[in-house]
N, C-alpha and C positions, 0 to 999 in steps of 0.2 A: 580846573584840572581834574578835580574827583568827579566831576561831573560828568565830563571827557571820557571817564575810563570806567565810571559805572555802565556809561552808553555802549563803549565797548563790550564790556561783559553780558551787558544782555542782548546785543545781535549777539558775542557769540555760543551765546546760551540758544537762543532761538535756532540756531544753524543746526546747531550741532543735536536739539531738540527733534528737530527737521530730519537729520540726519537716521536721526535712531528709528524716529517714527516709521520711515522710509525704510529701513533693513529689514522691521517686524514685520515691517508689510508681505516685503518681499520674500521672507521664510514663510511668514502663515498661507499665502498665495500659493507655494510651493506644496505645501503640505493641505491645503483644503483639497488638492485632487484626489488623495488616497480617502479624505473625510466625504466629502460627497459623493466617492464610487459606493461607500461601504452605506449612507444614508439613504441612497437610491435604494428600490425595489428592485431584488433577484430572486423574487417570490418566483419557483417553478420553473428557475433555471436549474440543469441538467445535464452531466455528461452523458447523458442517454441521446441527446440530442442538441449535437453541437452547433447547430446551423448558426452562422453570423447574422443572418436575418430575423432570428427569435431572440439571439441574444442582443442583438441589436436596436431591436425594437426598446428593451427597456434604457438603452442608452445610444439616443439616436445621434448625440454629438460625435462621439466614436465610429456609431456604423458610417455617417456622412465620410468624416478624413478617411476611414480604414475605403470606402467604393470609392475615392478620389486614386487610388489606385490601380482599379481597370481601364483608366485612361490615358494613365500616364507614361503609354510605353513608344514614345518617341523623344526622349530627351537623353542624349546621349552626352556624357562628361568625356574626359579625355582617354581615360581607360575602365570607364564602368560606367554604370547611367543604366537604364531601361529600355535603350532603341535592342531588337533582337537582331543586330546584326551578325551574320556568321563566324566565330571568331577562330576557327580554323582559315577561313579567309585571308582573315586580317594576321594570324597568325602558323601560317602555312608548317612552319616546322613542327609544330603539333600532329601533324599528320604521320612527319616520319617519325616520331616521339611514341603515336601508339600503333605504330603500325601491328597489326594482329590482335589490336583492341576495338571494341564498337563506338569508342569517340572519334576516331579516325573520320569518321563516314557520318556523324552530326553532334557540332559543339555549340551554340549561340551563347551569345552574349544575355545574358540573364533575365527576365522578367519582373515583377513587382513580384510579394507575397499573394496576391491574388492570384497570379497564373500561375503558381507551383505545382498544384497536379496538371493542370491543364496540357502546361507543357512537357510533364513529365511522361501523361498519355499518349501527345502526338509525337513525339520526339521520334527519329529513326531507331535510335539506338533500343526502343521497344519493339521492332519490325524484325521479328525473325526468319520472315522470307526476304526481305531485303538484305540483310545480313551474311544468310546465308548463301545469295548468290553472289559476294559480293567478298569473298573469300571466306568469311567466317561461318565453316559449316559444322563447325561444332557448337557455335550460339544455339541453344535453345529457348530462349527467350528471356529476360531481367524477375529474377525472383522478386518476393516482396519485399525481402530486406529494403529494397531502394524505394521503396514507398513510404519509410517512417518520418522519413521529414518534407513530405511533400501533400499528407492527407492530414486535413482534423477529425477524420473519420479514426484516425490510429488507436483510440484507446479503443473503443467499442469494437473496432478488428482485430484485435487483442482479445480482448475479452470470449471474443465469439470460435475461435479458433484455437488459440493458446500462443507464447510467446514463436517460442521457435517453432511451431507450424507457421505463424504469421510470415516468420521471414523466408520460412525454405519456400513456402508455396508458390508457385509462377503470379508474376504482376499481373497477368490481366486472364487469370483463375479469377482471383481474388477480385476484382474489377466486377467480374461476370457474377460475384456470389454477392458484392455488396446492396446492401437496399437503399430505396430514394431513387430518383430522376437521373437520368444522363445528365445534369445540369452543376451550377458551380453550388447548388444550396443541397445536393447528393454527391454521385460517385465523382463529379468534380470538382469539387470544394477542395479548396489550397490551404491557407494558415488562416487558422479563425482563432476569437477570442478565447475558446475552452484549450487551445494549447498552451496558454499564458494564464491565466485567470481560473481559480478556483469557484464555481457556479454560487458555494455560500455566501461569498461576501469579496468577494473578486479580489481577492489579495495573489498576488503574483506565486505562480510554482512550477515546478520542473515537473514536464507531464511522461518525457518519452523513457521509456524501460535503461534503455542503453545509454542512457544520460545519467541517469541515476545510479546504474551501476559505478560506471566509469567516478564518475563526482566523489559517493562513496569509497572506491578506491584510492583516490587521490587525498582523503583526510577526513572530508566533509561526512557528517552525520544524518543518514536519513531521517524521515519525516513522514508520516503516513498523511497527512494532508498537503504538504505543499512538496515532496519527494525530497528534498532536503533541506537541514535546519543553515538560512543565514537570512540578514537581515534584510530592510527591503530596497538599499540603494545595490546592493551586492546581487540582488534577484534581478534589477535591471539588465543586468550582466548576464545571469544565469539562462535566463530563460531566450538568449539568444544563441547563449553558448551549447546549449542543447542539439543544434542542427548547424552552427554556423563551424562545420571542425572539419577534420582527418578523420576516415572510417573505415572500416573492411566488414570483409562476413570470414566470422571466424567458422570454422566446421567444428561439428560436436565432437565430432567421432561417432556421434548412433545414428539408429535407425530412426526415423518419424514416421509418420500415419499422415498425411497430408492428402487434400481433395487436389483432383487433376483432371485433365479434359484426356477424353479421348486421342482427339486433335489436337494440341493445342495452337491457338488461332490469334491472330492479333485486331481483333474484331472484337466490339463493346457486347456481342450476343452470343447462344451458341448458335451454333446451324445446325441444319439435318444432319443427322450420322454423329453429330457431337457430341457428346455427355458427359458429366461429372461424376469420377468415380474413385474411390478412396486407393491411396498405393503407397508403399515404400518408398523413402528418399531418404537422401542422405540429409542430417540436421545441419545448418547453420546459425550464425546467429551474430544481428551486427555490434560491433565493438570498436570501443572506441580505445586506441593505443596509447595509453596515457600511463601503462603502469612505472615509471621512471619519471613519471612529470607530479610531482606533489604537492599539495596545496601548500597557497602562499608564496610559492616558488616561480620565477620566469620559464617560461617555456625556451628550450633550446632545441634544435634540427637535429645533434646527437641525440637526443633521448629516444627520435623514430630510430636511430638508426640499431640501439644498443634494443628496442623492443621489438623490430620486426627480426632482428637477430633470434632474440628470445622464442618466439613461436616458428623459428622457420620450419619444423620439423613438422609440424600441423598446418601451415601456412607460407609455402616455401615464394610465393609471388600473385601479383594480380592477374597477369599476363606473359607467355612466353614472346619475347619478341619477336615476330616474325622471319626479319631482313637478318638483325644481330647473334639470335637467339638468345638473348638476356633474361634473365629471372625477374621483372618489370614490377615497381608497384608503382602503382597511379595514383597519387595526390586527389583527395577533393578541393575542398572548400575550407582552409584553418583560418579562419580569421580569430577565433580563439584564442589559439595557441599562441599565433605571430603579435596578436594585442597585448599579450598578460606582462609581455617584459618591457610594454613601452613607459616613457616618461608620463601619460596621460595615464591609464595604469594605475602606475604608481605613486596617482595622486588620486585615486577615487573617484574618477571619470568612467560613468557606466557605457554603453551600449548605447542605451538608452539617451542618453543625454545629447548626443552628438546626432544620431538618424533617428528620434523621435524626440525633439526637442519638447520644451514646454509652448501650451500656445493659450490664446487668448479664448475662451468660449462663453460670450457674455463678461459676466462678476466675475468667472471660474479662470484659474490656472489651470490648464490641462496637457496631459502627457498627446501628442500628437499622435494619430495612427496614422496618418500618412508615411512610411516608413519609405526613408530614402537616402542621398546621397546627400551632407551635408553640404555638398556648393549647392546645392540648389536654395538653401536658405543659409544662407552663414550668417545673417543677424542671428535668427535665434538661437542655431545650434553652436557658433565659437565665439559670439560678440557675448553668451551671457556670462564667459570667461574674460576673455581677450578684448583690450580696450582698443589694440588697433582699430581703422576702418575695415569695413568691409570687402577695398579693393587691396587692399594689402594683405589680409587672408587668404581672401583666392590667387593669390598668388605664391605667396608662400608656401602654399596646399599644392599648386601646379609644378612651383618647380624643384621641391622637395620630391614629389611622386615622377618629372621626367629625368631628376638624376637617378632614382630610384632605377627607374625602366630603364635606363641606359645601360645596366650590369645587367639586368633580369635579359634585357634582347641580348646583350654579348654572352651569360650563361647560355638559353636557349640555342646563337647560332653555335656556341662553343661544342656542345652535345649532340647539335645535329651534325658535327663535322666529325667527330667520333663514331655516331652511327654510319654515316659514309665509309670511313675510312675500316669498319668494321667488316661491314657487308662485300666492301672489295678485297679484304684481306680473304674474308670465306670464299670469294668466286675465285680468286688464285691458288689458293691450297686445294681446291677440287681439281683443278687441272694438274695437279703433281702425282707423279706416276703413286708413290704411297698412300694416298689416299684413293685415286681413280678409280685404283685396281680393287678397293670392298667394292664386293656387288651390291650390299645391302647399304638403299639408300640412307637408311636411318640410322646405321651403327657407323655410315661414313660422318654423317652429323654432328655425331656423339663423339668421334675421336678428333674432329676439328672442335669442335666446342671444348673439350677438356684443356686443350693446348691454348686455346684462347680466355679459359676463364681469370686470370687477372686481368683484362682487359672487359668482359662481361660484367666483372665485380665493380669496375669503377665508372662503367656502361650504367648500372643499377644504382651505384651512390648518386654519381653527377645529373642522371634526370630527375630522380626524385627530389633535387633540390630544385631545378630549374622550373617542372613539377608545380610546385610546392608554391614557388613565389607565381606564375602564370595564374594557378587556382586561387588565390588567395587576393581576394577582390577589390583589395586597397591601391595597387603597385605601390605597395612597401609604408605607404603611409602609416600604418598602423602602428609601426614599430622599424624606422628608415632604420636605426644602427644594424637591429638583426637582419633585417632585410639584405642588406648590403652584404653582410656576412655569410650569409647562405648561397648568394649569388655570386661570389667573388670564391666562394668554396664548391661551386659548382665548375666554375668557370676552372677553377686546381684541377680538380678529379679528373672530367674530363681532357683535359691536357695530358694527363697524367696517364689517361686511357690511348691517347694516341702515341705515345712516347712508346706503352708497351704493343701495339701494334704493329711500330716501323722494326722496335726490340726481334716477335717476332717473324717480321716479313725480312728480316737480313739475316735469321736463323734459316729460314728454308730457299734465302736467294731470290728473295722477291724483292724486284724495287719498285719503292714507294715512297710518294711523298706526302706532308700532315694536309687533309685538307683546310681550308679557311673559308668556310661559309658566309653568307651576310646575306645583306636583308634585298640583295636583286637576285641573288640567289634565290632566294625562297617565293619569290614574288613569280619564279618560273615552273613552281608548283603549287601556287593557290588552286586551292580547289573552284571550281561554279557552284550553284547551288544543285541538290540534289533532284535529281526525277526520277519516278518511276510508271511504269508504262508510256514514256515519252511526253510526262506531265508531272511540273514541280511538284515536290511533295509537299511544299507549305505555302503558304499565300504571301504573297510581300506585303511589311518588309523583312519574314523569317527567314533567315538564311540568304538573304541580301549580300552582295559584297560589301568591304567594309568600307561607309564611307572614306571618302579620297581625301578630306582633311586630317583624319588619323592617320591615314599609310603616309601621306606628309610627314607629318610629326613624327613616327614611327622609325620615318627613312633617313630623319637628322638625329638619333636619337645614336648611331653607330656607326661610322665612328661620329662624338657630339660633333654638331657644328651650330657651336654659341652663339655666330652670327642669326642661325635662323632664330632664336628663341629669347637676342637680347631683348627688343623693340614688341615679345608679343606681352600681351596680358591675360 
């Protein structure tokens, strides 16, 4: 019997010897990637010259997965992926959402970090004769501000101009003054390693101006080499939260000195009669609306609401509505914000971890640059947590994000129905003898608008919600509690906007009923893809309709029908 249980004890010595050996492994494996970026040769790397190609060469494993990303722009997830389909298409109510705004007229479905300028350059929404015949004839063309998270050129165009010249100045000025090639390794280069990586010894840091302000405002202590001080699972995080957020151009209030074209032209050259020449403009400068959101702290959808309060008097909207006349701000991209309160969060789960999982390179653990959507590999990005299988993650990932989307489509038809019901409240009060009778068309505007603004006000709360979850690139996965909550508070507001609508239309004897929008509705105002001079302005598949397996999906998603979505995977 001692014999018996000595045997026992040494398997379970050995297991358990197994065991440990096994975990050391698997921490030092973790940590040789940071050890052998810094052992590597960065002799003569540079932010003078960020090219992915120079810096690439001294670590060719990185440049390989980071160029696996110019190809990979045909795989589309169920609400995000890389195929560039048109997502005013797929999402037609966005259209009446900005109506009076330049996304109206070209939205796609996103590209890899490779094509961030790329697309940034072709984009309509940089087409200021397109624009402008196309109602928007006061677009003069997209400042630079919208170029800080789209070039790795941005420090050295910084540098070269000064901060807020860089953002007031016209985007494709700035285009026409950069040096290098028309090509992705010059003026079209997207997100390269020097926006992540310090050229000394490649340790992770916050590169953009307006990140580091905003950071530092929020708690965080700047850093003259890595732009602020935190450590390096927390930079995983940073250095994506730098561009992945909510943003505006605030105005200075002064004057600037900025270079400007004669002409200005949406062409990568000048032309004859064109020239550059130094003028007054008003200063801008991008910001990020964060003063109410504090470090450590979850991000909540009040907080924009109590900070664009705070600057309205310098920043009173993005956009006038068109149809509504609403004081509009327009949502980017928070994945930031809508992340910092989830349950993964708040367990020190970076950025990094989940869309640049760890991989295999030889001996070496390494941070992947292939930067994508975690269904596309959910071994490595949820299994290195989560012991489910594989097919039970994506699944629980799908049907997490279409309960998600099933409040985000009822917000957005929610809003679109209050815009309706808005624009026909205004075409009825114009027809009433007290209003008719102003000759002047723009003081009649102004005094149906004033009568109208609590319903403008809640015109302004409820899209910026609806907004807010559309931009925001997860469908809610990020963080499904607030998620749901933002949309199910959008879904309030505007109700709440049609409530004071019919309010006023039984004041002046207008009758009216709420509208109820949905998804064939809006399906009867998809746009086609764009032409001009009677030829598409992008090649397919940009600005494609949206495949017909999501407008499926899309079309059971409101009201659910469970049946479609018990038997899928």
């Amino acid at each position: 019997m001692k014999t018996k249980g000595l045997l026992v004890l040494i398997i379970v010595g050995i297991v358990l010897g197994i065991g440990v050996a096994w975990f050391s492994a698997d921490i030092g494996a973790k940590k040789s990637e940071s050890v052998a970026i810094k052992t590597e040769n960065s002799q003569g790397l540079s932010d003078d010259n960020p090219d992915f190609a120079v810096w690439g060469a001294r670590f060719p494993d990185y440049l390989d997965m980071y160029l696996k990303m110019k190809d990979s722009t045909y795989t589309a997830t169920e609400f995000a992926g890389s195929y560039p389909y048109s997502k005013i298409n797929r999402y037609p109510q966005l259209t009446m959402f900005w109506d009076g705004y330049a996304f109206k007229y070209d939205y796609n479905q996103n590209r890899s970090h490779y094509y961030s300028q790329i697309d940034q350059m072709d984009t309509l929404r940089n087409n200021k004769e397109y624009l402008n015949s196309h109602g928007l004839k006061a677009f003069d063309g997209q400042p630079g501000a919208c170029m800080n998270c789209h070039t790795g050129n941005l420090q050295n165009l910084v540098k070269k101009f000064g901060w807020i010249e860089f953002n007031t100045m016209k985007y494709w000025t700035i285009i026409k003054m950069m040096e290098g090639p028309n090509t992705v390794h010059g003026k079209k280069m997207g997100s390269t390693c020097a926006d992540c990586h310090n050229p000394d010894d490649m340790s992770l840091r916050v590169t953009r101006p307006a990140a580091i302000k905003a950071f530092i405002a929020r708690g965080y202590e700047g850093d003259e080499k890595h732009g602020i001080k935190a450590d390096r699972q927390e930079m995983r995080s940073l250095v994506c939260m730098q561009c992945h957020v909510e943003y505006y151009n605030q105005p200075t209030g002064k004057k600037v000195t900025v270079k400007a074209e004669t002409k200005y032209q949406e062409i990568p050259e000048l032309r004859e009669g064109n020239k550059i020449i130094e003028v007054q403009a008003d200063g801008i400068e991008l910001t990020y609306p964060w003063k109410f959101w504090k470090k450590g702290e979850p991000f909540r959808i009040e907080m924009f609401d109590d900070y664009y309060e705070s600057v309205r008097d310098s920043f009173p909207y993005d956009f006038i509505h068109a149809s509504t006349k609403a004081p509009i701000l327009k949502m980017q991209h928070p994945e930031a914000e809508l992340y910092s309160g989830s349950v993964h969060a708040a367990n020190g789960v970076s950025c990094a971890d989940c869309h640049m999982p760890y991989t295999r390179k030889g001996a070496k653990k390494v941070t992947n640059h292939f930067i994508a959507s975690p269904l596309l590999d959910v071994n490595a990005s949820c299994k290195s947590c989560h012991t489910q299988s594989e097919d039970y993650l994506k699944n629980q990932v799908k049907d997490i994000q279409r309960m998600v989307a099933a409040n985000i489509r009822s917000a957005e038809y929610a809003v679109a129905s209050l815009i309706q019901d808005i624009t026909t409240l205004r075409s009825e009060m114009l027809k009433l003898q007290e209003f008719a009778k102003i000759a002047d068309k723009k003081q009649q505007e102004m005094e149906i608008t004033k009568i109208l603004t609590p319903a403008l006000e809640l015109h302004r709360k409820s899209q910026m919600r609806a907004d807010f979850m559309n931009a925001e690139n997860s469908s809610g996965f990020h963080n499904p509690r607030e998620s749901n909550r933002i949309a199910l508070q959008a879904v309030k507001y505007a109700k709440d906007g049609q409530n004071e609508v019919l309010a006023i239309a039984m004041k002046y004897g207008i009758k009216m009923q709420a509208s109820k929008l949905g998804f064939e509705d809006m399906r009867k105002i998809a746009p086609k893809p764009s032409e001009v001079n009677n030829k598409r302005y992008y090649e397919s598949p940009l600005q494609d309709d949206a495949p017909k397996d999501l407008l499926k999906l899309d079309k059971n998603l409101v009201p659910y029908n469970y049946k479609a979505f018990s038997n899928q995977k």
